[in-house]
C-alpha positions in Angstrom: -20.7 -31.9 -40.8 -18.0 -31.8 -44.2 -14.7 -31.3 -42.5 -13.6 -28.7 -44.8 -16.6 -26.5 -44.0 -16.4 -27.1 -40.3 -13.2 -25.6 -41.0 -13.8 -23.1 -43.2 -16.5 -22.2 -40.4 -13.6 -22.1 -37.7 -11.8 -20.2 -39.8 -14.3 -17.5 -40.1 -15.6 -16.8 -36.6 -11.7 -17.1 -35.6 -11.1 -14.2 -38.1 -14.0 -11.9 -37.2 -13.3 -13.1 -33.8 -10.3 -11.1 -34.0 -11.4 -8.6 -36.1 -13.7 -8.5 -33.0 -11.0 -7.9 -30.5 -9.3 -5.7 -32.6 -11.8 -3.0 -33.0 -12.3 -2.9 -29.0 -10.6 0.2 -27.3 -7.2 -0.8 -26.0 -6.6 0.6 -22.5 -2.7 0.7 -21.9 -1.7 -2.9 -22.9 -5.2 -4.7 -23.3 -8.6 -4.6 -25.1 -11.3 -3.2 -22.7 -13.3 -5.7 -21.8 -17.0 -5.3 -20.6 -20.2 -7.2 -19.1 -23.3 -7.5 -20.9 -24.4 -4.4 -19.9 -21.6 -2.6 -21.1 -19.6 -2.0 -17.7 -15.5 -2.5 -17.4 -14.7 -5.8 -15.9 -10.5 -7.1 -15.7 -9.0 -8.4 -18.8 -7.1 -11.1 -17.7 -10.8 -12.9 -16.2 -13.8 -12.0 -15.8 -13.8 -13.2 -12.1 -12.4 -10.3 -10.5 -10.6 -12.1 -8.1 -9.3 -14.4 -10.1 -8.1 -11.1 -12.3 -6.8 -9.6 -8.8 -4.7 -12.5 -7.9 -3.3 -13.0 -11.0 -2.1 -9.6 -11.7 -1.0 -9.7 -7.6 1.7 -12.1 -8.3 2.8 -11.3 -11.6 3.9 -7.3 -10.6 5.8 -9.6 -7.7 7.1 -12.0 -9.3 8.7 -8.8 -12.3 10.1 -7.0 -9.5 11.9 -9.6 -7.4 13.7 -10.7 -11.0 14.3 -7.0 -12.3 17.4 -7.4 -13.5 20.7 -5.7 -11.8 22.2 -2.5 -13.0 25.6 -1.5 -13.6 26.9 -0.9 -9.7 25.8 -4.0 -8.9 22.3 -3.5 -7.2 18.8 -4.4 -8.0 17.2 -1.8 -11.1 14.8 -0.4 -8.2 17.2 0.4 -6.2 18.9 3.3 -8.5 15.6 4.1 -10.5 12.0 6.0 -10.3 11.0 4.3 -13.5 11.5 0.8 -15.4 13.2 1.3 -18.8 13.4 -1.9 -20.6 16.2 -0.4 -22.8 18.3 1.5 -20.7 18.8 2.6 -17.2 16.2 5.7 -16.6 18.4 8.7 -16.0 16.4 9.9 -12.9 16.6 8.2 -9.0 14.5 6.5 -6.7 10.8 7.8 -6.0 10.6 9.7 -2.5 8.4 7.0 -0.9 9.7 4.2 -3.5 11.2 1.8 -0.2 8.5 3.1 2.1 6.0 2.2 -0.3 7.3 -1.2 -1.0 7.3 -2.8 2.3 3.8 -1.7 3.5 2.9 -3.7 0.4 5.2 -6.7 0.9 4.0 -7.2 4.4 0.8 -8.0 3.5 2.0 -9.8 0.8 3.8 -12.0 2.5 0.9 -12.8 5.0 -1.6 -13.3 1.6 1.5 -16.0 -0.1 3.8 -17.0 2.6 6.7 -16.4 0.1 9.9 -16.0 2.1 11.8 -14.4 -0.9 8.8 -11.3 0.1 10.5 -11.0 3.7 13.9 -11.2 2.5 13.5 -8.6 0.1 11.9 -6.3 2.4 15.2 -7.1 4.7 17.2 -6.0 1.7 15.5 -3.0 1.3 15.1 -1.1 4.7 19.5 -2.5 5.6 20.6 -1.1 2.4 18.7 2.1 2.9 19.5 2.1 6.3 23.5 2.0 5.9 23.5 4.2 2.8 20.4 6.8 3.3 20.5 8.5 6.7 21.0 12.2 7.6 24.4 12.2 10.2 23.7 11.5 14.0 25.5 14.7 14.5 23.2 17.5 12.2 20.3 19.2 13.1 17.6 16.7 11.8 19.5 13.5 12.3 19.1 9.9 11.7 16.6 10.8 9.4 16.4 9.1 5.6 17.1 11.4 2.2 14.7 10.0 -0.2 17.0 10.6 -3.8 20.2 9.4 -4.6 20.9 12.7 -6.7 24.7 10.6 -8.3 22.1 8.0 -9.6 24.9 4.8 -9.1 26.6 5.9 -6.3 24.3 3.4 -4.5 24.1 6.6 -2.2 20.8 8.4 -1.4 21.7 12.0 0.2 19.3 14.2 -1.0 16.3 15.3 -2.7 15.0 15.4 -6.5 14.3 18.4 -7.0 16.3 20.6 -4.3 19.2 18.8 -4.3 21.8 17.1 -1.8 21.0 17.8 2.0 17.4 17.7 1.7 14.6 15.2 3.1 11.5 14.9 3.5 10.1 15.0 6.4 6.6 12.5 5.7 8.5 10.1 4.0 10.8 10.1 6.9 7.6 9.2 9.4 6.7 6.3 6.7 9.8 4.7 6.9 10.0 4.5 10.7 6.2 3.2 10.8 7.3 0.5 8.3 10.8 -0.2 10.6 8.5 -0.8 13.0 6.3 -3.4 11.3 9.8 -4.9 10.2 11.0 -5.2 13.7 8.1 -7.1 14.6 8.0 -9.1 11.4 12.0 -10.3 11.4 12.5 -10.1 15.5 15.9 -7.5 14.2 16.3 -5.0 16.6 18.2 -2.8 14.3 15.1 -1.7 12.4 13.4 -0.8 16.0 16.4 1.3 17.1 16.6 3.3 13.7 12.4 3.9 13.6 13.3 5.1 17.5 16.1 7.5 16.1 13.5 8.7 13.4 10.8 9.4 15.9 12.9 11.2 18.0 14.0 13.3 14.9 10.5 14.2 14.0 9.0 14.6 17.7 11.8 16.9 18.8 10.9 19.2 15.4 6.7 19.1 15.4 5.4 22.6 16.1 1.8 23.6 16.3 1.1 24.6 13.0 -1.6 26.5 11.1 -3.2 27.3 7.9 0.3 27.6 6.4 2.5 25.4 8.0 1.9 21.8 8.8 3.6 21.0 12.2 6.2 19.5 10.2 7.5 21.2 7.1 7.4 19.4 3.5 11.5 19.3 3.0 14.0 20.3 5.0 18.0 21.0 4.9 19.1 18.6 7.4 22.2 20.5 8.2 21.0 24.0 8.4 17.7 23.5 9.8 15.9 25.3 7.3 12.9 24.7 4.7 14.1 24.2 1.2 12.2 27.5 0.2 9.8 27.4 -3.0 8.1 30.7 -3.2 5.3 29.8 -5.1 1.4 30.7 -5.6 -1.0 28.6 -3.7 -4.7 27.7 -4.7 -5.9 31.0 -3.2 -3.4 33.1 -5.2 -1.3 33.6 -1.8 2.5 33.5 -2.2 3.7 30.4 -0.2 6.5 28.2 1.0 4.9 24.7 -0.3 8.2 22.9 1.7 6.4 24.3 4.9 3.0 22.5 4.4 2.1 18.9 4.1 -0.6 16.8 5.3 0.7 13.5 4.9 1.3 13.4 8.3 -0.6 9.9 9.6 2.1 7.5 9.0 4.0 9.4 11.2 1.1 9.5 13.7 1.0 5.4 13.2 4.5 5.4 14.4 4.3 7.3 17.0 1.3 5.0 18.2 3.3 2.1 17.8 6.3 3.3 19.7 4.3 4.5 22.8 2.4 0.9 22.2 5.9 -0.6 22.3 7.0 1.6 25.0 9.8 1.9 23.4 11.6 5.1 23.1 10.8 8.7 24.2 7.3 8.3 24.8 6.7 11.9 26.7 7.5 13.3 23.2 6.0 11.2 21.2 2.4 11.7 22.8 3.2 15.4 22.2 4.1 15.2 18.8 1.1 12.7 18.2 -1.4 15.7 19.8 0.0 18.1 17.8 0.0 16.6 14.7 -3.6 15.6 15.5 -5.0 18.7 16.8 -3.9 20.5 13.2 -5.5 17.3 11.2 -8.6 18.1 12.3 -8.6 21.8 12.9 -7.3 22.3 9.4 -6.8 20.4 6.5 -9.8 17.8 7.7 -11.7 20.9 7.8 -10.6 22.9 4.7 -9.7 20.1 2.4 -6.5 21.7 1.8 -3.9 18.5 1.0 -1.1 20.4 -0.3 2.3 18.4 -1.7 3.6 15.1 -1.8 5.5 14.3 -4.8 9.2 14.5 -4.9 9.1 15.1 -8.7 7.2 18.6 -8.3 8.3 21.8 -7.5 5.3 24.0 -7.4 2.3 23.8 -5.1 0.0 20.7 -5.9 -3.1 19.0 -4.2 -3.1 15.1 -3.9 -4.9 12.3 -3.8 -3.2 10.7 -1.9 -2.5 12.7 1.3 -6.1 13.3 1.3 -7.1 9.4 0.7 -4.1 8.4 3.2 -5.7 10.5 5.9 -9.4 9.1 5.4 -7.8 5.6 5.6 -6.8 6.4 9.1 -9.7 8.3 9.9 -11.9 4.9 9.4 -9.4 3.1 11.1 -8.8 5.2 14.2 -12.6 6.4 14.7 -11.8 6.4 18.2 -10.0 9.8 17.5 -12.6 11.7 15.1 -16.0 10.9 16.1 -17.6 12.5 12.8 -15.8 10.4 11.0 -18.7 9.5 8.6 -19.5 13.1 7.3 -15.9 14.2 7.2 -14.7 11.4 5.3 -17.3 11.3 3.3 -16.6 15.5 2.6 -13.0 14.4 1.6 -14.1 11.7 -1.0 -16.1 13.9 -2.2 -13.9 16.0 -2.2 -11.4 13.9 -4.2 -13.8 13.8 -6.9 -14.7 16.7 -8.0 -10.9 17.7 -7.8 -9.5 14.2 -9.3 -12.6 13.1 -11.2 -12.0 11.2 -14.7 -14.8 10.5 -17.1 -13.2 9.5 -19.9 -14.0 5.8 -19.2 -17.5 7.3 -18.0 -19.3 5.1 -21.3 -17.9 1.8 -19.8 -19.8 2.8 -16.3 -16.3 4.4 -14.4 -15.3 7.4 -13.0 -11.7 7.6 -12.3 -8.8 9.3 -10.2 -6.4 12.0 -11.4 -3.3 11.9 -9.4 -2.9 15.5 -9.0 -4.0 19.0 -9.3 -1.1 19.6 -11.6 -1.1 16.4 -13.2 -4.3 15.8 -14.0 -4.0 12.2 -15.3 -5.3 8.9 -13.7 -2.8 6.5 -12.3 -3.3 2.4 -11.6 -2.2 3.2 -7.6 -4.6 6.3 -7.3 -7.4 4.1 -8.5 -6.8 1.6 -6.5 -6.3 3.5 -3.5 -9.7 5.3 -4.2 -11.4 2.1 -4.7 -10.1 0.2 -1.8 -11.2 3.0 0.7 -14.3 4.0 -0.4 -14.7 0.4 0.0 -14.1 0.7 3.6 -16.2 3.6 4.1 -19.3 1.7 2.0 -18.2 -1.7 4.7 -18.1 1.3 7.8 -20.9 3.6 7.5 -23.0 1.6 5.3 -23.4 4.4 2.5 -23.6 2.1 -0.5 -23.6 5.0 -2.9 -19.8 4.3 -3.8 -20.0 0.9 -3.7 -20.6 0.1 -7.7 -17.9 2.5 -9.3 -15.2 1.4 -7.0 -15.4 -1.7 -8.0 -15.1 -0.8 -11.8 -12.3 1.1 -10.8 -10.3 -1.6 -9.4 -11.5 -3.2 -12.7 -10.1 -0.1 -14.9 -6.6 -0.6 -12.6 -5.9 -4.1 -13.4 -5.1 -2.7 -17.5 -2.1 -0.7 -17.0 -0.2 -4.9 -15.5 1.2 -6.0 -18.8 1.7 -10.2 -19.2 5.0 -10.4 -17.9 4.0 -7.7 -14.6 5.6 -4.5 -15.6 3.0 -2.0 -14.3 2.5 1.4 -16.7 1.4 4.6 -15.3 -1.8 5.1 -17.5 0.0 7.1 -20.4 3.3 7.9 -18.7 5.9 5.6 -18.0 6.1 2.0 -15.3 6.6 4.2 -12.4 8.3 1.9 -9.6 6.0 3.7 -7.2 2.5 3.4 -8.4 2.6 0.0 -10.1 4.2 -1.9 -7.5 4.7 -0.5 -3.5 1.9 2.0 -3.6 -0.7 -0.3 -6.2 -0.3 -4.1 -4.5 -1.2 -3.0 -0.8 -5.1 -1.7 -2.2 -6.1 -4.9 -4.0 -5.4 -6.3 -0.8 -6.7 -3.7 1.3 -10.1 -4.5 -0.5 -10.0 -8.2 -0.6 -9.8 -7.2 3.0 -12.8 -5.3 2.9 -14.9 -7.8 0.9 -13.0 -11.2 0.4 -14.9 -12.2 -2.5 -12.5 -10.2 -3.8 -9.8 -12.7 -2.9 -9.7 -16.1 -4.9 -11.3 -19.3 -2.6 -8.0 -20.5 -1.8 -5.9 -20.3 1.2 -4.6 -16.4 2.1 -4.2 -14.1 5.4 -5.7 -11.5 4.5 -5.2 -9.5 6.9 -4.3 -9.4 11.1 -4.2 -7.1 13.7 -0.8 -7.6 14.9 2.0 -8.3 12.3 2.1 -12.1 10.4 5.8 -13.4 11.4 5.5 -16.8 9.4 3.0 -18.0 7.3 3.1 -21.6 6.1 0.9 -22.1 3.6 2.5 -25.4 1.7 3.9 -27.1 4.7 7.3 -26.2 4.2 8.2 -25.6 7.9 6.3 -28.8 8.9 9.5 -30.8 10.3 10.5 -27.8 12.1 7.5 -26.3 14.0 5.7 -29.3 14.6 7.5 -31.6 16.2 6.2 -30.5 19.4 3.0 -30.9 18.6 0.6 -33.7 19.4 -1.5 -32.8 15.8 -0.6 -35.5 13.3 1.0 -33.5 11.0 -0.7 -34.8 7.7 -3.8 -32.9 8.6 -2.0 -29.8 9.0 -3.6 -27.2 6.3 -1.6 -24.4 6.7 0.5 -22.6 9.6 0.8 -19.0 10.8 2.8 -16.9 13.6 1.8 -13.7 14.7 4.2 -11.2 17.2 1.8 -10.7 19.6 -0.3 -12.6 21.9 -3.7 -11.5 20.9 -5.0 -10.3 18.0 -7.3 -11.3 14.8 -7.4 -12.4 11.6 -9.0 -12.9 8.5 -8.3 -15.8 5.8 -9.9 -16.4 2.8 -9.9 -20.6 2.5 -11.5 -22.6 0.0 -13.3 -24.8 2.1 -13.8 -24.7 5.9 -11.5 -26.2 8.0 -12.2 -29.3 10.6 -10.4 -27.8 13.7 -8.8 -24.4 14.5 -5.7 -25.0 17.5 -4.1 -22.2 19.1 -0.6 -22.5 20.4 -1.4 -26.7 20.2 -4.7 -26.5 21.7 -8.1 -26.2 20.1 -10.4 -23.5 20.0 -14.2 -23.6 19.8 -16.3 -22.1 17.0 -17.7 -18.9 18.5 -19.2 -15.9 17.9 -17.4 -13.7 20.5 -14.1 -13.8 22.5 -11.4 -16.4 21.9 -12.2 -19.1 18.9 -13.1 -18.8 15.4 -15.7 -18.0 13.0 -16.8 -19.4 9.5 -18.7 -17.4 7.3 -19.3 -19.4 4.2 -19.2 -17.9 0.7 -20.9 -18.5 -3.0 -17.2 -20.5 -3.2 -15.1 -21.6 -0.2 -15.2 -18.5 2.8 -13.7 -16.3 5.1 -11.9 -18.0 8.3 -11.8 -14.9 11.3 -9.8 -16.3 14.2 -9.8 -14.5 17.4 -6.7 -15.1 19.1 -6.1 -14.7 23.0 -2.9 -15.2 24.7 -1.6 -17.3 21.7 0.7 -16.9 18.8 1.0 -20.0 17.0 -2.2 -20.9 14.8 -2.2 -24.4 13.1 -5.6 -24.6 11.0 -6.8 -28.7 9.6 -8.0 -29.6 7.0 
């Protein structure tokens, strides 16, 4: 072929090429990007695990190098939302810590990234010496979730009702996440400040009813009181939307994990823990009434995500609702016709609107509805969801820009949704169906809580000197906190041997050893640990 028209002809197909790519429909920072048939895939790769990854480690690695503000502490710490520009004028997002560390905990167990556990350390002591209700007021020990002086590096109340006021759900996340610290770091501290939040919460949890949740929405720490919002609820009715909220099953997870522990009160605890479960299922499981959870709104709203939050622990704790199937299947259903987006309906997705009174769909609230009614389809075996959740986890992975800042879908890069409340459902679903999860090396998930996890042999001099293994067949290393438990790990090819605290384990399908479960590429490891800690897997 003439060079010059070889190039001429690379010219042209590179120019309609882009003329191509131009005329697609841009969804927040990138051209939508379909299949043959016409359906959403990710636009960074058409592997969706690949995508997944990818976009995994790039929102990590932009918030662990946000840069500082003025007083000295990390941009996240002061802020709700990521101006590239200027410091955004309003605080921290209620749940913005909370958030954060459920998501680097699995994190760290999928990368083995140490700067993931020291940044969660950061986060819980600083909110921990600068956040917490006096030991000596009427809801004590408890943490305010808004710094309302945004660089007094100070958080001592809430958003929208001012200094003195917490929430009371948020308050339950951040002891269930102490908790899973604890065990993570072996710090005590965290334990003893999730014990002084669950005593908080268990001393205050009253029956309830259709009104009021057994533990109100916000409350003045110092008087005792609700921070009243008379407002109209869904059925015209005046109410007190501070009195009612449903997000109450990270509190019931810490209350579990306390009386697991038996650490702490544990008389009130399995009170509190009836209670709050007793008015789950009497009411809001029954009436699909989710009420509040935003610290940003002042008016009477449903959510997503209090409803979604409590059909993740439905599925999780079936021991506790044993018609699980039909009422979380009711609440997604639910969620849809409430939260339903067909915009995006030509490229074969229905998405989620955050909430009733912002009716917009967010990258976390897709996610979130994607990764559990990916559960449910794994669980009950209803495959009826199973095709649209997976677009939406496609549709999710637009609003993560190239360098990892994460946009609220027409709204701002909410350091909430994009990062602490979006990177724990990717890996929630990888969970659910690994071939989610690239074929490489990753924890995806464990029953008890991953302490170390060694995936480049880092630690190598260190840990296995007192092991007889030769070290150079050493693939990868993990420690768990307790004794027994299980886990799942996606690997890109299966490993020779599998030894438990230095001795081998057989390949079986029941009790103690380890199961292979090959894959189109690589598979999924499931080891079954009992009365062991200390996994070293071979290549």
């Amino acid at each position: 072929m003439n060079k010059k028209f070889a190039l001429a002809l690379f010219l042209l197909l590179f120019i309609t090429g882009s003329l191509f790519a131009q005329q697609g429909e841009m969804l927040i920072y990138h051209p939508i990007k379909t299949d043959k048939a016409g359906n959403i895939i990710p636009w960074y790769n058409d592997d969706p695990a690949i995508a997944f990854d990818h976009n995994l480690h790039t929102i990590w690695n932009f918030w662990f190098n946000m840069r500082r503000d003025m007083n000295g502490l990390p941009y996240y710490m002061n802020h709700q939302v990521w101006n590239p520009n200027f410091d955004d004028p309003r605080g921290v997002g209620g749940d913005q810590f909370m958030m954060a560390l459920s998501s680097w905990r699995l994190w760290y167990a999928y990368t083995g990234d140490e700067n993931v556990k020291e940044n969660m350390g950061f986060l819980a002591g600083y909110y921990l010496s600068h956040g917490l209700s006096p030991a000596n007021c009427k809801w004590p020990n408890i943490p305010f979730p808004y710094n309302t002086y945004i660089y007094s590096g100070i958080y001592d109340g809430d958003m929208r009702n001012g200094k003195d006021v917490a929430q009371c759900d948020k308050a339950g996340s951040l002891g269930l996440e102490l908790i899973h610290l604890y065990k993570l770091k072996g710090d005590s501290l965290f334990l003893h400040a999730a014990i002084k939040i669950a005593n908080t919460l268990a001393a205050n949890v009253k029956k309830g009813n259709y009104d009021d949740s057994p533990l109100p929405f916000k409350v003045n720490v110092f008087t005792g009181k609700t921070a009243f919002l008379k407002l109209h609820d869904r059925d015209g009715k005046s109410t007190d939307t501070a009195c009612y909220t449903t997000n109450l099953t990270p509190t019931l997870q810490m209350f579990e994990e306390l009386i697991a522990l038996k650490k702490g009160n544990l008389v009130a605890y399995k009170a509190g823990f009836a209670k709050i479960l007793d008015w789950l299922k009497k009411y809001p499981i029954q009436n699909n009434k989710w009420g509040p959870f935003f610290e940003d709104v002042d008016w009477w709203s449903e959510t997503q995500i209090n409803a979604m939050t409590c059909a993740r622990y439905m599925m999780e704790h079936p021991q506790y609702f044993p018609e699980w199937k039909s009422q979380v299947k009711n609440i997604i259903n639910w969620v849809h016709v409430s939260f339903g987006n067909d915009k995006w309906k030509k490229y074969g997705v229905i998405v989620t609107n955050e909430q009733t009174v912002y009716p917009e769909p967010g990258e976390s609230h897709c996610a979130r509805q994607a990764a559990d009614e990916l559960l449910y389809t794994k669980l009950s075996g209803d495959t009826s969801y199973y095709t649209n959740a997976l677009r939406e986890l496609n549709w999710a992975s637009y609003p993560v820009d190239f360098d990892g800042k994460n946009c609220f879908p027409f709204d701002e890069p909410w350091l909430t949704d994009g990062y602490g409340d979006y990177v724990r459902h990717y890996l929630r679903a990888m969970d659910t169906y690994p071939n989610l999860a690239p074929a490489s090396d990753h924890i995806l998930s464990s029953t008890s809580i991953v302490q170390q996890a060694d995936y480049k042999g880092f630690f190598k001099k260190f840990i296995y000197l007192n092991f007889t293994t030769d070290t150079n067949k050493v693939r990868f290393f993990y420690r768990t906190f307790d004794q027994n438990g299980t886990e799942r790990i996606r690997m890109a090819a299966k490993p020779s041997a599998i030894l438990l605290n230095d001795k081998p384990i057989s390949e079986s399908g029941s009790g103690e050893g380890y199961t292979w479960e090959p894959m189109a590429q690589g598979g999924l490891l499931t080891v079954n640990r009992k009365n062991g800690d200390k996994v070293i897997v071979l290549e």
